[in-house]
N, C-alpha and C positions, 0 to 999 in steps of 0.2 A: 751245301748240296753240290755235289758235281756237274760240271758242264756237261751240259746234253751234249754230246757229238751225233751230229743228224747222216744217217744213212741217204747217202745219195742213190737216185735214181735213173740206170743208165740211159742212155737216149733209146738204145734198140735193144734194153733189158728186162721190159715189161710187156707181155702181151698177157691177157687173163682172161679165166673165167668163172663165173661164180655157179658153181653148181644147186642139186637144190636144199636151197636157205629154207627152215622151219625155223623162224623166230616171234616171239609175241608179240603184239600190235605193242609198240611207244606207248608207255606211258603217258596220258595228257597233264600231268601234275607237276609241271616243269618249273625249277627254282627261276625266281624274278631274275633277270641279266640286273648286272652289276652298270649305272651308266658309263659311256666311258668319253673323258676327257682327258685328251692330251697337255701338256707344257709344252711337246715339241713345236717349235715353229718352223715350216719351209719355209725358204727363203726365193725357191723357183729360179736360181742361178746358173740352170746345167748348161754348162760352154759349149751348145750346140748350134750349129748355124746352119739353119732348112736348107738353105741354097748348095752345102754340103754334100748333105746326104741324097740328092740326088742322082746315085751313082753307076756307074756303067762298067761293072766289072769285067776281067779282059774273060771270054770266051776261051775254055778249053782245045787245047786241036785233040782231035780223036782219031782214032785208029785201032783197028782189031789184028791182031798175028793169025798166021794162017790155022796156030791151031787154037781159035776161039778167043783166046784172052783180050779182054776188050780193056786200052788203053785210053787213060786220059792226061792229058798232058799240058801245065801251065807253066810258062816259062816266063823265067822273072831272072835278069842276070843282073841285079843291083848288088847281090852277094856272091861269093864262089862255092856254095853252095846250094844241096838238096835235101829234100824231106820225098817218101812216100808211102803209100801203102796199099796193101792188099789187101781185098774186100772178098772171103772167099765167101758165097751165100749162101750157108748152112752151119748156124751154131747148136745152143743147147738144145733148139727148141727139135732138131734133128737127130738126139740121143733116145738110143731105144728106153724102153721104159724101166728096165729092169740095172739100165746105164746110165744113169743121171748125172751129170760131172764129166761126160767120157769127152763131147767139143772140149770143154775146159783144161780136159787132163790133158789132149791131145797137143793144141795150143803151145801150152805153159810146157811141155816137153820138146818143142820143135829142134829149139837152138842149144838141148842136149847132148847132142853128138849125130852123127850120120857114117855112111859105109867107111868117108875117107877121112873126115874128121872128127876129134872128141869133144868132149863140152870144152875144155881147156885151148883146146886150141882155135875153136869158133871165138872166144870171149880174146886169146892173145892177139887174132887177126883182126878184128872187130877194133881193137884198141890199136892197133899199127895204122889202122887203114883211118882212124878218128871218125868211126863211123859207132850208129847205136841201133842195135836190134833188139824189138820188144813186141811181143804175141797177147793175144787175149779171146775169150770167150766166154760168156757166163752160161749158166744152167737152162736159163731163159732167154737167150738172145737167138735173133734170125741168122746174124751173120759172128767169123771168126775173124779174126783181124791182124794182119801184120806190119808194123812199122817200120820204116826206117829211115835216118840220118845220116848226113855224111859230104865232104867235100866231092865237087863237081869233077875236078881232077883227079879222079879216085873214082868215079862211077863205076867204070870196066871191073876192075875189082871187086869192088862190092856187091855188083849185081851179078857177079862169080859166085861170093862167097852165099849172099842170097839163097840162091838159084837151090847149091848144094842142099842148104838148110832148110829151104820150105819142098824142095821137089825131092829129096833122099832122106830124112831124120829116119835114126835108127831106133827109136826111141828106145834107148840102154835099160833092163831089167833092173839095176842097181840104181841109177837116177830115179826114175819111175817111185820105189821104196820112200827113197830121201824126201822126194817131190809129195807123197800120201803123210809122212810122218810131222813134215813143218805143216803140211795144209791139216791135218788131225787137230794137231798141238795148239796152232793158233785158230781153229775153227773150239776149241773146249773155252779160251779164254774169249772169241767172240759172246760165246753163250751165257758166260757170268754177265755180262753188260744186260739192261734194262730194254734199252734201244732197241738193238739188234735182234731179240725176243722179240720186241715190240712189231716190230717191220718183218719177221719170218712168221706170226702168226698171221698178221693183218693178208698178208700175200694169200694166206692158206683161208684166209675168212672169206673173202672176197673171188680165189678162184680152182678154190678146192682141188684133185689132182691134179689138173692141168699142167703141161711142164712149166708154160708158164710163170707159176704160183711158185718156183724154186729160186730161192737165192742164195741158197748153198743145195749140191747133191748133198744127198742122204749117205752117212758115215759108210752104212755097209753096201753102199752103189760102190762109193771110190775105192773104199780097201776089195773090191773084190775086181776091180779095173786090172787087166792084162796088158803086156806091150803089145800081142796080140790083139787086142781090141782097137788101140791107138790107132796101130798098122792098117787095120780095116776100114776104121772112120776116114783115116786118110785120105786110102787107096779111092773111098768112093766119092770122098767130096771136095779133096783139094784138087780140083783138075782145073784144069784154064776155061773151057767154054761154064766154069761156074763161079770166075772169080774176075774180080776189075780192078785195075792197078791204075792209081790217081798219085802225078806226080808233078811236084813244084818246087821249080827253080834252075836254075843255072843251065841247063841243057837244051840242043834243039831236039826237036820230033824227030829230024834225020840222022843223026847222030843215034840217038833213045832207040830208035828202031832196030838199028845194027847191031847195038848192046842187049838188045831183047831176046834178037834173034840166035846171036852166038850164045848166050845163057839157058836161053828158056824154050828157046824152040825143039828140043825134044820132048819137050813137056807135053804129053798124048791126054786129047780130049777124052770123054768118056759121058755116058748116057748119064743122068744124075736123074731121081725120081720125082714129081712134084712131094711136096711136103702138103698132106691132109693131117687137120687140126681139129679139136672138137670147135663148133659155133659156141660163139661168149654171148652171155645177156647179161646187163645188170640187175643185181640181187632185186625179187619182189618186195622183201621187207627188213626195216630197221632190224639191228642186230647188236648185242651188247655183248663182249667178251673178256674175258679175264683170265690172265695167266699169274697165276698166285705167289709171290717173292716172298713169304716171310719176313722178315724183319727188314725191308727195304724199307730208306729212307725215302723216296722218291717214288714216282707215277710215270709210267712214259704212258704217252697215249697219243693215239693217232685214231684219226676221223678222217671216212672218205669213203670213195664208191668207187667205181669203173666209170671212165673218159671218156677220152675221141680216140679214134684212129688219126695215122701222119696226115692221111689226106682229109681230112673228114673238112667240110666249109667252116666250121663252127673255131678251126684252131686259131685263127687271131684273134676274134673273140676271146678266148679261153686264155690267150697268151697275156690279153690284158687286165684280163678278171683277176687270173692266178696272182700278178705281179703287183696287184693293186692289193688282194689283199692278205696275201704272206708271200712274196716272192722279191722282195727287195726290203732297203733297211727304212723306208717308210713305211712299210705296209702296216695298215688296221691291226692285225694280229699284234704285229710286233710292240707297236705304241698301245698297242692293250696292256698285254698279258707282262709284258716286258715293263713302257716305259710307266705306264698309268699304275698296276696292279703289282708291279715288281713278285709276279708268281713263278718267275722262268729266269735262265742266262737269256733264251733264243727260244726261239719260236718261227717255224716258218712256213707257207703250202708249195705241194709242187703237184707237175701234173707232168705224163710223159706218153707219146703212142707213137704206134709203128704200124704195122700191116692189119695188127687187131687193136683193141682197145685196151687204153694204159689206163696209170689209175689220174684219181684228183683224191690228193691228202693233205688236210693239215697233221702235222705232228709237232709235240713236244716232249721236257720232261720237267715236270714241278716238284717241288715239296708232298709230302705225302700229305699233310694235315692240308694243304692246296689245292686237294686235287677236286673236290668238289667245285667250286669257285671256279677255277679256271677251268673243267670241260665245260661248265655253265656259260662262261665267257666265249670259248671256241663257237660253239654250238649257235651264242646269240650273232658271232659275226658272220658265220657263214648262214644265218638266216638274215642278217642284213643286206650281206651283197647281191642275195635270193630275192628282197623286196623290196630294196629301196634303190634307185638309181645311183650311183656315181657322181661325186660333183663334179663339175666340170675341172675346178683346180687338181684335185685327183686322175685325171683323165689326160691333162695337158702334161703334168708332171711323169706319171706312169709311159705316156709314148715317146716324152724325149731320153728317160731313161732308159726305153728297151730301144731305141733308135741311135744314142750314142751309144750303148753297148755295141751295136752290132755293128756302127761305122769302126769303132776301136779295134775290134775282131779281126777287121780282113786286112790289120798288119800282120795278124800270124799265120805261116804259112800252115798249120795245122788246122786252124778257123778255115783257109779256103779249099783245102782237100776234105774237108768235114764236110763244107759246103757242097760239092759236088757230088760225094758219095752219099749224102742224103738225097739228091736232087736224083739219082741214079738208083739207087733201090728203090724208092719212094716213086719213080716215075712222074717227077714235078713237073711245070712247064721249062722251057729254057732259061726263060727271062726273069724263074720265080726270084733270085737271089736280088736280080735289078731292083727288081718292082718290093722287095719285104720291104723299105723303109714308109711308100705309100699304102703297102696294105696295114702295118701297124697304125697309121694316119687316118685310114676310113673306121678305123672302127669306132662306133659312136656309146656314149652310154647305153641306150636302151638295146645292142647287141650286149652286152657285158650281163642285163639285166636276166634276157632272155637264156643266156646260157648256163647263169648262177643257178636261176630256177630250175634249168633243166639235170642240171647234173649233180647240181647239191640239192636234191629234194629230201626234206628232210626224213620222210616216208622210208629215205632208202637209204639211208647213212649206217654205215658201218662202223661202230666203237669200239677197240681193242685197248684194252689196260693192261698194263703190266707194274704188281706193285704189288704192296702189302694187301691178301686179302681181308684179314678180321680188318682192317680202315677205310677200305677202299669200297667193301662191296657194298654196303647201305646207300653209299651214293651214287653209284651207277645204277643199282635199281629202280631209282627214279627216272630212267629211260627206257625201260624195257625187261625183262627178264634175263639176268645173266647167266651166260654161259660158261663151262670151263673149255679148253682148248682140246682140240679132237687131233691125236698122234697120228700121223703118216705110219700106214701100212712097212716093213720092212722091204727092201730089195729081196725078187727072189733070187 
């Protein structure tokens, strides 16, 4: 069998909604769960020392330019070096409807050429100057994203060539082509994979048109993408009073300001509209679906519902449920299906929100002749974490690994510009980043217990198969009435 390769889940990639689901009540005639015992032994050795991670990290200086763009700025001179990026706040989820891909196409064409430069000559300067520029936006994200690296002594320059590329792309007619033809090409060989099927129905099960529900535009959205379009998406939502630039390392604020100003200060503000979304609920009822592979060796299948949102109370709860029981290499899941039942390579859950509610998913992919047994399996652990508490060694283990994770994190200067631009969209407290080591610390088993039940209810679990149908269907029927998968309307 082929290694599952698991579709990641971007941090500000998923907001959904589930439209309305007519699915038949769950089956009550559910196969006995297999027991499960481990061989693995923890040894509870993680080199974490509490008096550590009590930490006080350094406070950003901040500053706004006169026109709008709001600066954040952490200065770290231990290297000669910088990192930063630009948070412009309007992604996919800001594409009309009939333009699904257009933030992304817009994006990924930035540092194609402009009035005074070509793509060739932005990639020759970019490489003189030892610096790196890299764009992004998905179908479903709130925000577009610009990065960049580069020596400190080289700033002025850089935030020259910048300035050119995010505030003038020309985006070239002929790039534009190139750019539809690799994203076609290797979007046809996404779609042979199990996976990737698996995770674009599940998106669409869970929140039907919503822009949301999109982790790739729709083929004939981007082939019918203008550079005309790009230009407009632009013109209305890269402007400064809509974008925040978080920067670290090697520079001061008074310096950074000067360079701002001789760069970017013609950069003209501009009205930007609020963004109205439909309201999300979680699906009313269990739901079984199946997309039919013919002669596939294999099952991918994922199980899960709609979340929290970034702010919601409940996320450090949910941070530790998740991580306990698919989101690290101890988890329940993994020493199931993996080390006890050897049905998988991997197996893992993950859960993601932002402004609206992300999802909570386990996913894998098994053996076809497996695949009874292991959703049987899935299904009984996320009704376990749903009803039985947490042992306390599970609980001590799971907080020192999400606590040395995140002490490890803020050597990279990527981890603390992440840090801030969540803290900044999201509208966190100041001191949230101080304080995550304590608030993973209070959470107690019976929070973990209360939040399994509430969002893994099994009432409302969503099941997507991807696999052989004459093997696979018998056995999903035993949860519900299956479904086959409902096609996206074409772009008009």
């Amino acid at each position: 069998m082929k290694k599952h390769a698991f579709a990641a889940i971007a941090l500000w990639a998923v907001w959904f909604v589930s439209t309305a689901v007519h699915a038949q009540p769950v089956s009550t005639e559910q196969p006995a769960p297999a027991e499960s015992i481990s061989n693995v032994e923890l040894k509870g050795k993680a080199p974490v020392n509490p008096q550590t991670l009590r930490v006080k990290l350094p406070k950003p200086q901040e500053t706004t330019l006169s026109n709008g763009l709001r600066v954040a700025l952490i200065e770290d001179h231990k290297l000669p070096t910088f990192a930063l990026q630009f948070v412009v706040l309007s992604g996919g989820l800001a594409d009309p409807e009939s333009k699904r891909g257009l933030a992304m196409t817009t994006a990924a064409l930035l540092r194609e050429g402009t009035r005074k430069r070509t793509s060739r000559q932005i990639a020759e300067q970019l490489a003189t100057l030892g610096a790196t520029f890299s764009a992004g936006a998905s179908p479903s994200s709130g925000e577009s994203s610009i990065s960049v690296t580069g020596l400190s002594e080289n700033a002025d320059a850089i935030l020259e060539l910048v300035a050119d590329v995010l505030l003038d792309p020309s985006f070239p007619a002929d790039e534009l082509a190139k750019y539809k033809a690799r994203f076609l090409s290797q979007l046809e060989y996404r779609r042979s994979t199990p996976g990737f099927l698996a995770q674009e129905e599940f998106m669409r099960v869970l929140y039907g048109e919503h822009p949301a529900s999109y982790i790739v535009p729709p083929e004939s959205a981007l082939a019918a993408l203008t550079r005309e379009d790009l230009a407009s998406f632009h013109s209305k939502y890269y402007v400064p009073n809509n974008t925040l630039l978080i920067i670290y390392g090697d520079l001061t604020l008074e310096e950074l300001v000067k360079q701002l100003e001789r760069s970017f200060g013609h950069w003209r503000k501009a009205d930007v509209a609020s963004l109205e979304l439909p309201k999300l609920a979680p699906p009313e009822e269990a739901r079984v679906v199946l997309v039919d592979r013919p002669g596939s060796v294999q099952t991918s299948l994922w199980v899960g519902t709609l979340g929290i949102e970034r702010r919601s109370p409940d996320y450090f709860a949910v941070l530790l449920m998740n991580h306990i029981l698919g989101g690290g290499p101890a988890s329940r899941l993994l020493l199931n299906l993996r080390e006890d039942k050897g049905y998988t390579y991997g197996i893992s859950s993950a859960f993601s929100g932002s402004k609206f509610p992300g999802v909570m998913v386990a996913s894998t992919a098994v053996r076809t002749e497996v695949t009874g047994p292991a959703l049987a399996e899935m299904l009984a652990e996320l009704e376990r974490i749903a009803t039985e508490p947490v042992s306390a060694e599970e609980l001590k283990h799971a907080k020192r690994a999400l606590i040395g994770r995140f002490a490890l994190s803020l050597e990279s200067p990527q981890a603390q510009i992440a840090n801030v631009a969540t803290r900044k969209v999201y509208d966190l407290p100041e001191d949230y980043w101080d304080t995550y080591p304590q608030k993973v610390d209070a959470v107690t088993a019976e929070d973990i217990l209360r939040v399994a039940r509430k969002y893994y209810a099994r009432e409302r679990l969503q099941i997507v198969a991807v696999g052989d149908g004459s093997s696979v269907r018998s056995v999903l029927e035993k949860y519900g009435k299956v479904e086959s998968p409902t096609s996206r309307p074409s772009a008009p």
